[in-house]
ChimeraX commands (.cxc) that place a marker at each C-alpha (Angstrom):
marker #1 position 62.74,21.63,35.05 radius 0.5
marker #1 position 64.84,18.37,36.59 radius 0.5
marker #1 position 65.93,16.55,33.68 radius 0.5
marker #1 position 64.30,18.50,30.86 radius 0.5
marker #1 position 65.91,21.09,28.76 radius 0.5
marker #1 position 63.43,23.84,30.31 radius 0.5
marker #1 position 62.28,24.93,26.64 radius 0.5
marker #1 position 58.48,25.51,25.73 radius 0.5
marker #1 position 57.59,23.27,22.76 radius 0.5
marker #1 position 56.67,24.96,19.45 radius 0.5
marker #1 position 53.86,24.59,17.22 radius 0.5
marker #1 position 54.17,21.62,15.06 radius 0.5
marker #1 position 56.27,22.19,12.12 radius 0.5
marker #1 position 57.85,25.32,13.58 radius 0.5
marker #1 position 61.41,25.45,15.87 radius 0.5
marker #1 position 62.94,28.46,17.49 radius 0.5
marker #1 position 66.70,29.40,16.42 radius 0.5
marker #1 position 68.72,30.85,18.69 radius 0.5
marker #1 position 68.25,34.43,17.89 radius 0.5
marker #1 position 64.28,33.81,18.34 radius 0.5
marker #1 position 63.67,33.45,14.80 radius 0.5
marker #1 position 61.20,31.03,13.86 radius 0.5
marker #1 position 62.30,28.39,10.94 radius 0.5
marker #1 position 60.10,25.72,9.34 radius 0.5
marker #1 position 60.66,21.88,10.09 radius 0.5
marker #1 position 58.39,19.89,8.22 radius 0.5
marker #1 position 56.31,17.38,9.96 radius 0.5
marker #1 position 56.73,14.87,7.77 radius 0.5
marker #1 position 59.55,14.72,6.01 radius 0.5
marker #1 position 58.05,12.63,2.98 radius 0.5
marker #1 position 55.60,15.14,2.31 radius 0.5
marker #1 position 55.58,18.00,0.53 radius 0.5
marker #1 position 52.69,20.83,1.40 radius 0.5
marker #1 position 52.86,22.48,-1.58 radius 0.5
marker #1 position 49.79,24.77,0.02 radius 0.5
marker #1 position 51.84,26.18,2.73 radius 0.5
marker #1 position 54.33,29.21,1.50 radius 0.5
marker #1 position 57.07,28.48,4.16 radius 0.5
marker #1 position 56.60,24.44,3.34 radius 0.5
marker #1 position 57.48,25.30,-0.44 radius 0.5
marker #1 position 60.60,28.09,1.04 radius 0.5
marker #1 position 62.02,24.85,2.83 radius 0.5
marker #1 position 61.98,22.78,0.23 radius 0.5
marker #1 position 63.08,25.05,-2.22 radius 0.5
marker #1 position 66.24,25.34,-0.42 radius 0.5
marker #1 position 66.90,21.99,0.24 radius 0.5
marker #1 position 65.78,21.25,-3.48 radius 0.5
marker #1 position 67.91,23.66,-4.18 radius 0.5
marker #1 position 64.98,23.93,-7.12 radius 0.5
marker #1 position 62.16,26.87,-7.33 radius 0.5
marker #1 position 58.72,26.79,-5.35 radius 0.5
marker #1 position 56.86,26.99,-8.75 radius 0.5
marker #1 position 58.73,24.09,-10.01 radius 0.5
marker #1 position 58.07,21.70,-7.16 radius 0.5
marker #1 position 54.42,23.49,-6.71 radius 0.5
marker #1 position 53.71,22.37,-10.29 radius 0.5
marker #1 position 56.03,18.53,-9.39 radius 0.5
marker #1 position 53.58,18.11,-6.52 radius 0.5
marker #1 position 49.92,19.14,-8.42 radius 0.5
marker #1 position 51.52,16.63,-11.11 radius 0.5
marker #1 position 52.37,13.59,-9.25 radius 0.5
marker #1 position 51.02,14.16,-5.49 radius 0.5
marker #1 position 53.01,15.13,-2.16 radius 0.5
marker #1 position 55.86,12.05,-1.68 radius 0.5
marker #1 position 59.07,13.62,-1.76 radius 0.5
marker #1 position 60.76,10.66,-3.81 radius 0.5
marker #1 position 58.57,10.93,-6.42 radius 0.5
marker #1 position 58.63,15.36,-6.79 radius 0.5
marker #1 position 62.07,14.23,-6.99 radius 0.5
marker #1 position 61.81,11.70,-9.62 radius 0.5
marker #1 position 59.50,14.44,-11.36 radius 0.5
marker #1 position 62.09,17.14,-10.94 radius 0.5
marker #1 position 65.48,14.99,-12.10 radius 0.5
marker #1 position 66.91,15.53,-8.68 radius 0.5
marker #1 position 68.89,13.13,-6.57 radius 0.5
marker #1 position 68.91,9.05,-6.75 radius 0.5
marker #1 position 70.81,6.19,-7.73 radius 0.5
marker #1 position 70.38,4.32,-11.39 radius 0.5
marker link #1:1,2 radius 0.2
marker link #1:2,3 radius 0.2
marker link #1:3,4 radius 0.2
marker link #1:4,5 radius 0.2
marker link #1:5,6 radius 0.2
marker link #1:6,7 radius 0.2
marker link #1:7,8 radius 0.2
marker link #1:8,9 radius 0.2
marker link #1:9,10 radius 0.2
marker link #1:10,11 radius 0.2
marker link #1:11,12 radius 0.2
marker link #1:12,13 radius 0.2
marker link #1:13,14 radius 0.2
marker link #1:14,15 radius 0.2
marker link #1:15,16 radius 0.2
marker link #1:16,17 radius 0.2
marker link #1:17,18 radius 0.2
marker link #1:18,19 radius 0.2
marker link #1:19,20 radius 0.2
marker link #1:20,21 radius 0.2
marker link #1:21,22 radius 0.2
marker link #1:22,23 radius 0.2
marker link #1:23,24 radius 0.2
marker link #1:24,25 radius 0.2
marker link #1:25,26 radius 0.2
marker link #1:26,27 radius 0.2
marker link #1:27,28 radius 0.2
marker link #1:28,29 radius 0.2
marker link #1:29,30 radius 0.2
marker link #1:30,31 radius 0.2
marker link #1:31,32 radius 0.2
marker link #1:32,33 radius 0.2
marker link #1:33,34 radius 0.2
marker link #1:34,35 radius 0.2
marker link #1:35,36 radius 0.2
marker link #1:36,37 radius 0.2
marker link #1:37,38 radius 0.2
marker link #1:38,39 radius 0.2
marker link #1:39,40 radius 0.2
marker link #1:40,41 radius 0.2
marker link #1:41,42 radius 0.2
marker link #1:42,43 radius 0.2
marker link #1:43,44 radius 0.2
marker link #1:44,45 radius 0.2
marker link #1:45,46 radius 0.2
marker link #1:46,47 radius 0.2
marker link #1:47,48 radius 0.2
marker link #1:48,49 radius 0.2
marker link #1:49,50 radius 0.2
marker link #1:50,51 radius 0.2
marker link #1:51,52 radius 0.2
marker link #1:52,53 radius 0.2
marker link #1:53,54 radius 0.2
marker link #1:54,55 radius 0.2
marker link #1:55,56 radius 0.2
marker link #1:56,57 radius 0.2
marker link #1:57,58 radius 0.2
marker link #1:58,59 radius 0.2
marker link #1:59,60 radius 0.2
marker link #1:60,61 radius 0.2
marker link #1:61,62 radius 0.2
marker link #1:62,63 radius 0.2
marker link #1:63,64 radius 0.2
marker link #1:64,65 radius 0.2
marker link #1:65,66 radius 0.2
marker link #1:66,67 radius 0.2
marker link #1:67,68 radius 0.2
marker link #1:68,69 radius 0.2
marker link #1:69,70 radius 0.2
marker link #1:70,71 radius 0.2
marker link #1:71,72 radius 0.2
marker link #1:72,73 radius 0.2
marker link #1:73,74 radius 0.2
marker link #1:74,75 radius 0.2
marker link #1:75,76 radius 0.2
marker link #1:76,77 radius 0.2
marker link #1:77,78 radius 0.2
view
């Protein structure tokens, strides 16, 4: 392709590693989908914090990252 990168685009929330694995990018950033099972792997890692904890955060106090976080303890200034 002139000018492109000549990669296929993946699925939305999905990108391809170099050894063809697939890994989870989450479309929104903001969001947690505490419905999807690789969602709640990605953000346990980055949470560094276990899916049940942030599956529970998010049926608490909704989907918006800052406030799971708030919920959880984790992160911010004050």
């Amino acid at each position: 392709m002139p000018g492109g990168r000549g990669t296929a685009r993946q699925p939305c929330g999905l990108t391809a590693m170099a050894d063809d694995r697939i890994t989870y990018v989450p479309p929104d950033p903001t969001q947690i989908d505490a419905g999807n099972a690789e969602a709640l792997r990605y953000w346990s890692r980055a949470l560094e914090t276990p899916e049940d904890k942030i599956r529970r955060a998010v049926q608490k106090v909704g989907p918006v990252l800052e406030t799971v976080k708030t919920e959880l303890g984790i992160g911010g200034v004050g």
